[in-house]
C-alpha positions in Angstrom: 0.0 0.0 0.0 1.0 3.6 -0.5 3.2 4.9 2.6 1.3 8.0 1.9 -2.3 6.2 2.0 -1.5 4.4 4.7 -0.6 7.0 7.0 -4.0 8.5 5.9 -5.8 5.8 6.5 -4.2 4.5 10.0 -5.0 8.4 11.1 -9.3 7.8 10.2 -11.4 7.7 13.1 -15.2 5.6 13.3 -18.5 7.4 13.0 -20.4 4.3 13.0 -20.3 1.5 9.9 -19.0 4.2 7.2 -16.9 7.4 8.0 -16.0 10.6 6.3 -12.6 12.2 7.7 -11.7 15.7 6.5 -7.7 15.4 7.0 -4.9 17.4 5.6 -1.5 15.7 4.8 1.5 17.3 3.2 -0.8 20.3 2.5 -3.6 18.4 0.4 -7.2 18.1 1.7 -8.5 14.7 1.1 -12.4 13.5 1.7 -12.3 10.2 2.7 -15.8 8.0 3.0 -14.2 4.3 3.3 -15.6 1.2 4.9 -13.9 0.6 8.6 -15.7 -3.1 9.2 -17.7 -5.3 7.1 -21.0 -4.5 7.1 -22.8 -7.6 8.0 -25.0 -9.4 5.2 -28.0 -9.3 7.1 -28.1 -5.4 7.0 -27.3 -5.3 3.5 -30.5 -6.6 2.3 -33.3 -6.6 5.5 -32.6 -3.6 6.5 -33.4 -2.2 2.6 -37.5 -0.8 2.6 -39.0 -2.4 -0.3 -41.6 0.1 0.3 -38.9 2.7 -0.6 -36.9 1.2 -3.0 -39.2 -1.3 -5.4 -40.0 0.1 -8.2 -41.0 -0.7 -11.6 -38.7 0.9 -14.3 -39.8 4.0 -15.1 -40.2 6.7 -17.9 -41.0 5.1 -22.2 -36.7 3.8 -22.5 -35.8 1.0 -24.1 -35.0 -0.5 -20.4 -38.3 0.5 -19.0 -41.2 -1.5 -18.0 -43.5 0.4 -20.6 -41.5 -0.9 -23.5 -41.1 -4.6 -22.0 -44.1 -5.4 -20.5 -46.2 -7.7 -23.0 -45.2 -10.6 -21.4 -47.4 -9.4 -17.9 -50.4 -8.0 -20.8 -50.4 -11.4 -22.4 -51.1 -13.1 -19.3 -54.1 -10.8 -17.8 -55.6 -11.4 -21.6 -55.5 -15.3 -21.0 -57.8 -14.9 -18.5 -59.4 -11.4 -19.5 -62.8 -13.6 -20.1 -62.7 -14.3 -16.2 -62.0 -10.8 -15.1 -64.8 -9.4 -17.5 -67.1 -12.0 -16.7 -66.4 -11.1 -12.7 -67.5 -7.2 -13.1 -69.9 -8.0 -15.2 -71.8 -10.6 -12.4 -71.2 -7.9 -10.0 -72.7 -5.5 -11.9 -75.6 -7.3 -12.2 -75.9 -8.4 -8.6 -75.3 -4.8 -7.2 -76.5 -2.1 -9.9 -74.5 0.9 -8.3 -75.1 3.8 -9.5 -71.1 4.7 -8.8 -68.8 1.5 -8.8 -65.5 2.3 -7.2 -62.3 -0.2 -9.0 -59.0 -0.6 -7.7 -56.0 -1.6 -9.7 -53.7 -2.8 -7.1 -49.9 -3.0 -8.6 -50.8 -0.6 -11.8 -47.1 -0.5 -12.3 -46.3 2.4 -14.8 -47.0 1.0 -18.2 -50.4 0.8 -20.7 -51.2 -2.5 -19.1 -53.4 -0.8 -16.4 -56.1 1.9 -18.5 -56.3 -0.7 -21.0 -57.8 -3.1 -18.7 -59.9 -0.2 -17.3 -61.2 0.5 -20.7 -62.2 -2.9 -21.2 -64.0 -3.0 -18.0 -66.3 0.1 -19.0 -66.8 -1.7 -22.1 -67.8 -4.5 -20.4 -70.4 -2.6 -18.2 -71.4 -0.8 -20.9 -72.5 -4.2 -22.8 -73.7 -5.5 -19.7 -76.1 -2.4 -19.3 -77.4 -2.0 -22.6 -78.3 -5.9 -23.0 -79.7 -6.6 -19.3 -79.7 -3.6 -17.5 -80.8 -0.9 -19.7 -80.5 2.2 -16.9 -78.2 5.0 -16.7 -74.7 3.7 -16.6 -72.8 4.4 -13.5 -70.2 6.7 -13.4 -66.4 5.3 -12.6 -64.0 6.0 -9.8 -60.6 4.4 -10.6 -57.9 4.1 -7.8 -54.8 2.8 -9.5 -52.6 1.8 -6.8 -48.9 1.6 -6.6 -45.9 1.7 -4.5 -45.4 5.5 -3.9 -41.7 4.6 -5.9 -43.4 3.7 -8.8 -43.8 6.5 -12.2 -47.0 7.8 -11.6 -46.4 10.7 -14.2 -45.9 8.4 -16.7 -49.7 7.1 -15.9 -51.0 10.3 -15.7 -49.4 11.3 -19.1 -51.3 8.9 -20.5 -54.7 9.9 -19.7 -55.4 12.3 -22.0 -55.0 9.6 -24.5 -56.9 6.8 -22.6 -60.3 10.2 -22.5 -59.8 11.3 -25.9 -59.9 7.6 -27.3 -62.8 6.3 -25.1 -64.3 9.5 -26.5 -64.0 8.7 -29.9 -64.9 4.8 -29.8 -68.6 6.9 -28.1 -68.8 9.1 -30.9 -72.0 7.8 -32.3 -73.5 7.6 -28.6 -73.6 11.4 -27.7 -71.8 11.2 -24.1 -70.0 8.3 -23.0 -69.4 7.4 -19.4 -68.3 9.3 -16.6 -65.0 8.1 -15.5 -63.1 9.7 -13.0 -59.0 8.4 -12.3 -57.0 8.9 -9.4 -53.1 7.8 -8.1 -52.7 6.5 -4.4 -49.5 5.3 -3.6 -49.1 3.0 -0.9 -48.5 -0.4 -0.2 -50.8 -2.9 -0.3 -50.1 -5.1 2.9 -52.2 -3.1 4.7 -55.2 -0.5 4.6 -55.6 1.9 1.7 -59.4 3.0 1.0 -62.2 3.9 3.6 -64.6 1.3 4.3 -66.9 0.0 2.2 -65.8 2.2 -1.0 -65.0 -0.2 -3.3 -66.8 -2.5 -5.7 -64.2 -5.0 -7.1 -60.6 -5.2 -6.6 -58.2 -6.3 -9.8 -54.3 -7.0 -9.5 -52.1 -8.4 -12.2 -49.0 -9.7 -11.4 -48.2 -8.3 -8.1 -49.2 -10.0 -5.1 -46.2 -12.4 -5.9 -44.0 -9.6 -3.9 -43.2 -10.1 -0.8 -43.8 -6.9 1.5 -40.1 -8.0 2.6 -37.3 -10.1 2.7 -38.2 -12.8 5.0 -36.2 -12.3 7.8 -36.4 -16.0 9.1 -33.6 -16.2 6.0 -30.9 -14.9 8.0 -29.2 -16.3 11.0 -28.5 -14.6 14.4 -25.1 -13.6 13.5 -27.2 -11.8 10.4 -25.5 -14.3 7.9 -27.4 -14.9 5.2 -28.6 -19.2 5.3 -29.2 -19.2 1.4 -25.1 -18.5 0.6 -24.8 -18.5 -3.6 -28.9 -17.9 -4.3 -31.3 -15.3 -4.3 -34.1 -17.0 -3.9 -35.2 -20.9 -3.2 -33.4 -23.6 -5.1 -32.0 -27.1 -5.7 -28.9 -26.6 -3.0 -31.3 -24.1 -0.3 -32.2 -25.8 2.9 -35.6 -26.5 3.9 -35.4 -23.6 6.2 -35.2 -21.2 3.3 -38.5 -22.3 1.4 -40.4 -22.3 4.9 -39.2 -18.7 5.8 -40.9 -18.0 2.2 -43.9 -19.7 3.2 -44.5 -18.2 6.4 -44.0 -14.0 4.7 -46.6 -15.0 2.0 -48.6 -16.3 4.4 -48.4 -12.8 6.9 -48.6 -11.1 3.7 -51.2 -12.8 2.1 -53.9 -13.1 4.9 -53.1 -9.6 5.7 -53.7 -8.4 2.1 -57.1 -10.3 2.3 -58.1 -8.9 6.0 -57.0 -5.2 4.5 -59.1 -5.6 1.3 -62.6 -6.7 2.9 -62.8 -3.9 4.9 -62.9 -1.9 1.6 -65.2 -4.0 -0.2 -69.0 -3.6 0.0 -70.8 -6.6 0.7 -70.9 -8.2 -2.1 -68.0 -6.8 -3.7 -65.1 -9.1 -5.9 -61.6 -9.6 -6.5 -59.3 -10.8 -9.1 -56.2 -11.1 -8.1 -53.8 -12.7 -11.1 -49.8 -13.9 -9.5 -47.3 -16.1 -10.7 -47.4 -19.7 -9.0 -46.1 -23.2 -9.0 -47.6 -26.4 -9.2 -47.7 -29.1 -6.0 -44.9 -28.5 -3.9 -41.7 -28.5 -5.2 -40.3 -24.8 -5.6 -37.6 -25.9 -7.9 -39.4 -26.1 -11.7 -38.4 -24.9 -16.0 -40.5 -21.8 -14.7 -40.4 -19.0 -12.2 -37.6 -20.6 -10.1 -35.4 -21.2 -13.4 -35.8 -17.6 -13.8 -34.4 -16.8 -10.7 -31.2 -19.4 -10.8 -30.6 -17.7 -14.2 -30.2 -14.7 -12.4 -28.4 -15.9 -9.7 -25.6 -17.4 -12.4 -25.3 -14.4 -13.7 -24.4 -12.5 -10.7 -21.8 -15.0 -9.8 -20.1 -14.4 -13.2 -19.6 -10.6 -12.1 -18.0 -11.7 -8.7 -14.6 -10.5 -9.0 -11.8 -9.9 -6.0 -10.8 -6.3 -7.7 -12.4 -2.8 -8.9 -11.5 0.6 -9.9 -12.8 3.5 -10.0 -12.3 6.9 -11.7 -12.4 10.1 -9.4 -11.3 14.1 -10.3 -8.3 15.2 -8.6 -7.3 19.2 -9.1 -4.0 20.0 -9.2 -2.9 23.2 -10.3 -6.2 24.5 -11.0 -6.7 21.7 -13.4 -9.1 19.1 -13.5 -7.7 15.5 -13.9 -8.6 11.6 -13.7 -7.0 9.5 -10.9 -7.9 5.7 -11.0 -8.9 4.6 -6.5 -8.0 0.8 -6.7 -10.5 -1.0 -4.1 -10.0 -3.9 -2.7 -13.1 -7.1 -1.8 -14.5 -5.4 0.5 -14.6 -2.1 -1.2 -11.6 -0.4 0.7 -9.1 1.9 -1.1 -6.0 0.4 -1.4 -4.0 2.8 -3.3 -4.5 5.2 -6.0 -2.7 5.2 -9.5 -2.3 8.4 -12.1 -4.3 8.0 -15.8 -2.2 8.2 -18.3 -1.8 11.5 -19.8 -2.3 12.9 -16.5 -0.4 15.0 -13.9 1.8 13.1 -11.6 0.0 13.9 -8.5 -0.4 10.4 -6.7 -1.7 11.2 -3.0 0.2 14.2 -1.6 2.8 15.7 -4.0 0.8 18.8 -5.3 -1.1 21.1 -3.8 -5.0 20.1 -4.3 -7.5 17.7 -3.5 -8.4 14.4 -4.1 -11.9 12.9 -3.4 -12.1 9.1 -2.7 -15.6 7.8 -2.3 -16.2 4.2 -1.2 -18.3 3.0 -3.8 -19.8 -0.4 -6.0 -17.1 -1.3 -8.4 -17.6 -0.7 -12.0 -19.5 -4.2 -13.7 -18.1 -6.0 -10.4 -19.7 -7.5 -7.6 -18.7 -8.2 -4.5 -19.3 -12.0 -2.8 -20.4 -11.1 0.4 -22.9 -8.4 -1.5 -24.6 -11.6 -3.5 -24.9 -13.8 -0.6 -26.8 -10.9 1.3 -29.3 -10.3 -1.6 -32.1 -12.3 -1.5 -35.6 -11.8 -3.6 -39.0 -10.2 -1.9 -41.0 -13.0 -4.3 -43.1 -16.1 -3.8 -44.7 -18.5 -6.0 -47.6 -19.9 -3.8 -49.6 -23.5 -5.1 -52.9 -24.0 -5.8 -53.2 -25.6 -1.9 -51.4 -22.7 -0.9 -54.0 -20.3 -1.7 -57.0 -22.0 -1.1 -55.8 -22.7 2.7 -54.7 -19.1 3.4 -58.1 -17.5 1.8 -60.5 -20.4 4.0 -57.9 -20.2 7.1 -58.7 -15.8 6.9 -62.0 -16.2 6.3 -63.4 -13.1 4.6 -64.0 -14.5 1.4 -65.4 -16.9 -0.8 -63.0 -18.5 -3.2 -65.5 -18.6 -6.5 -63.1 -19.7 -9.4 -59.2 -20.6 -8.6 -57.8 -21.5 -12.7 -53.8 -22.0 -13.5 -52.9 -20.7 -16.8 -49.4 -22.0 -18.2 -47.6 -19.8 -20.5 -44.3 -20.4 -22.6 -43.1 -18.9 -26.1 -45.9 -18.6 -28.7 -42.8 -18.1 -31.4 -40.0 -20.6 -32.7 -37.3 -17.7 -32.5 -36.2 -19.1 -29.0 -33.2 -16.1 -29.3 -36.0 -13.6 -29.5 -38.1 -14.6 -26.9 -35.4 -15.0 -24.4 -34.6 -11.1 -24.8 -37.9 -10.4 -24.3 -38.3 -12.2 -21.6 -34.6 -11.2 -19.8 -35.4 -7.3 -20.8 -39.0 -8.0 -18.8 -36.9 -9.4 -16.0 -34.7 -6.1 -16.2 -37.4 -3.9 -16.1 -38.6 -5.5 -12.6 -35.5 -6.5 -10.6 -33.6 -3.0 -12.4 -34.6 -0.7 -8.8 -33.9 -3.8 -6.4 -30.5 -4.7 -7.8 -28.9 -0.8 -8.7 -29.9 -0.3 -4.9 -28.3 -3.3 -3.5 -25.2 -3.5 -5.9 -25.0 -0.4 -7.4 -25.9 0.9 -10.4 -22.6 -0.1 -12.3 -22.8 -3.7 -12.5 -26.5 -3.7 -14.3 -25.8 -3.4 -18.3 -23.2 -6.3 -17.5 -25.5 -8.3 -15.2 -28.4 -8.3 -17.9 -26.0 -8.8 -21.0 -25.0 -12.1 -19.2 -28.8 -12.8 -18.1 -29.9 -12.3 -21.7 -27.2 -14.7 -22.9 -28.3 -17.4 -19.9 -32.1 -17.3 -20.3 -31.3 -17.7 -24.5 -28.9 -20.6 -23.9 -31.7 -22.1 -21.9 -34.6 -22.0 -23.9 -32.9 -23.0 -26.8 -32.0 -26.3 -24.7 -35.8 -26.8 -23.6 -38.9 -25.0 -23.3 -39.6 -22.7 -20.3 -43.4 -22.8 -19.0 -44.0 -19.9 -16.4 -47.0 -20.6 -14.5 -49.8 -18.3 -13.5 -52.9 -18.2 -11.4 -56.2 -15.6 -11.1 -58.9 -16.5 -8.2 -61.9 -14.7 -8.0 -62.6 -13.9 -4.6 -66.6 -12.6 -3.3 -66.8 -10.8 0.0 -69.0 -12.9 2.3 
């Protein structure tokens, strides 16, 4: 190690897990923020608020979930006959003459106000062929995280009015339809009581509102070392800390929601599943292995990273060399640049203990685990009798693989889908450097794979009545 460095760094003193010395050495001020302990695995990832951090990825970019989101749309329209079917039989049964709907996981894409539009078409048929009274008007509550791009919803509106205007154009006014944000989680209370009339979610209640914390032990070392979420080499305490979150989350999501409901009122909840009781499957779980490989790859022992130095008045690069654990070792000149190294001119030099560049640090991916479950059939039909607020009136799986033979084209589709979810979880966990590596090696896994056999994701949507 540099004499110079070391001196500097034998002279910090502790301000808790991270510090920030201002010292001055051979006349140069140097910021210093640099790891003094490793920070155990279990804060890495527990302490993280999903609540905070989850997020959808934003904004119309070729990375966001707008663009790669047709996977999720042709899934809700493989079972669009049962949601429509469900408002419709509402409808019929309750005759409001203002029917509040709650999209519960909107996300930030076109997913969401298309399925509202064709659930006032719906109603609209509905009314004119059995009804035939005024139609209701519509209050919409699409529900989010409060992370999640609501601007990029509400952009979208005047669209979603002038269209639904112009498909009424031959019908003088068309329906009154009024739309509303509200951010907050869904574990837990949202609306007053008795407000709503049906409930619809689409691939959302499969996140966890946490990491289970059951997965880590009580030195906070992570029990699931080399995965991120349940697989062939986890232990069985792994897949029954799983079980128990979903089923907290699960009967709490159900306790929360009929308390909004009128009597009477439905839910149709779509999720990602499994079938009988093994986790492992060519599905969901592959998904999440394929991941896991591909964060391995970017484990590296050694990082650097690029940081201004002034010297002279001028601006230029020095290259901070970090070691495993992320603290600077030394630091090393860019060509072309002054000689400065760490206290020959007068100047500064700012050092900031960061995520290396397309690395990734072990002790980083054995903390990381995912906030997701895949529940079975059984699964959900024992937590919605064992809560007890609902009737379960229709529970159908849905299997879904590639409907092309391009298995190279499908994979993308599918790894760029992947991208656009996990994008928030991992930049915060790992840092936003490693993710254009992490994804090219994901993209290159998942196409490998399907082009060696067929990947069938599994899916389920209840319909749930209030008692």
């Amino acid at each position: 190690m540099d004499k110079s460095l070391r001196n500097i760094i034998g002279r910090r003193r502790r301000k808790g897990p991270k510090q920030k010395n201002l010292l001055f050495k051979r006349g140069i001020k140097v910021s210093f923020e640099l790891k003094t302990q490793r920070t155990p695995s279990f804060l890495l990832t527990t302490t993280m608020d999903v609540e905070k951090v989850f997020h959808m990825t934003g904004g119309a970019g070729d990375s966001s979930y707008a663009k790669n989101s047709s996977l999720q749309k042709k899934g809700s329209d493989m079972v669009k006959h049962i949601t429509m079917g469900a408002i419709q039989q509402l409808y019929l049964t309750t005759s409001p003459k203002s029917i509040g709907i709650a999209d519960l996981g909107c996300s930030s894409g076109t997913n969401s106000l298309s399925t509202i539009r064709e659930m006032v078409d719906a109603i609209e048929e509905t009314n004119r062929s059995k009804v035939s009274q005024p139609l209701p008007e519509f209050r919409v509550y699409l529900n989010d995280l409060p992370t999640n791009d609501f601007n990029a919803v509400f952009k979208a509106l005047p669209d979603f009015y002038r269209e639904l205007k112009q498909a009424r154009i031959d019908q003088g006014s068309g329906p009154s339809i009024y739309i509303a944000g509200y951010p907050g989680s869904f574990y837990g209370r949202l609306f007053p009581t008795d407000c709503l009339h049906f409930i619809y979610s689409s691939y959302s209640l499969h996140w966890l509102s946490r990491v289970p914390p059951a997965l880590y032990d009580e030195q906070g070392m992570s029990i699931n070392k080399g995965n991120i979420y349940i697989s062939e080499s986890s232990p069985p305490e792994v897949s029954e800390a799983y079980f128990r979150q979903f089923q907290e989350d699960f009967s709490l999501f159900l306790r929360s929601r009929s308390e909004e409901l009128i009597a009477g009122g439905r839910m149709v909840l779509i999720l990602l599943g499994r079938i009988g009781s093994n986790h492992v499957d060519r599905g969901n779980s592959l998904l999440w292995k394929l991941l896991t490989q591909s964060l391995t790859i970017l484990v590296s022992q050694e990082g650097k990273r690029e940081r201004w130095h002034w010297s002279e008045g001028k601006r230029v690069r020095a290259v901070v060399v970090v070691d495993k654990s992320g603290v600077a070792v030394r630091a090393e000149k860019r060509r072309g640049s002054c000689n400065c190294g760490w206290g020959r001119e007068k100047g500064w030099l700012e050092v900031t203990r960061r995520e290396k560049l397309g690395k990734v640090e072990k002790d980083r991916l054995d903390s990381y685990e995912a906030h997701f479950y895949a529940p079975s059939k059984e699964e959900l039909e024992d937590e919605t009798r064992r809560e007890g607020s609902f009737e379960m009136d229709r529970l159908e799986m849905v299997e879904m693989g590639r409907d092309v033979e391009d298995s190279k084209s499908y994979g993308m589709a599918v790894a760029k889908a992947v991208r656009a979810i996990q994008e928030s979880m991992i930049s915060h966990h790992f840092g936003e450097g490693i993710v254009d590596s992490l994804f090219q090696q994901y993209e290159r896994l998942v196409v490998e794979e399907m082009a060696r056999e067929e990947m069938i994701t599994v899916s389920f949507v209840i319909v749930l009545g209030k008692k």
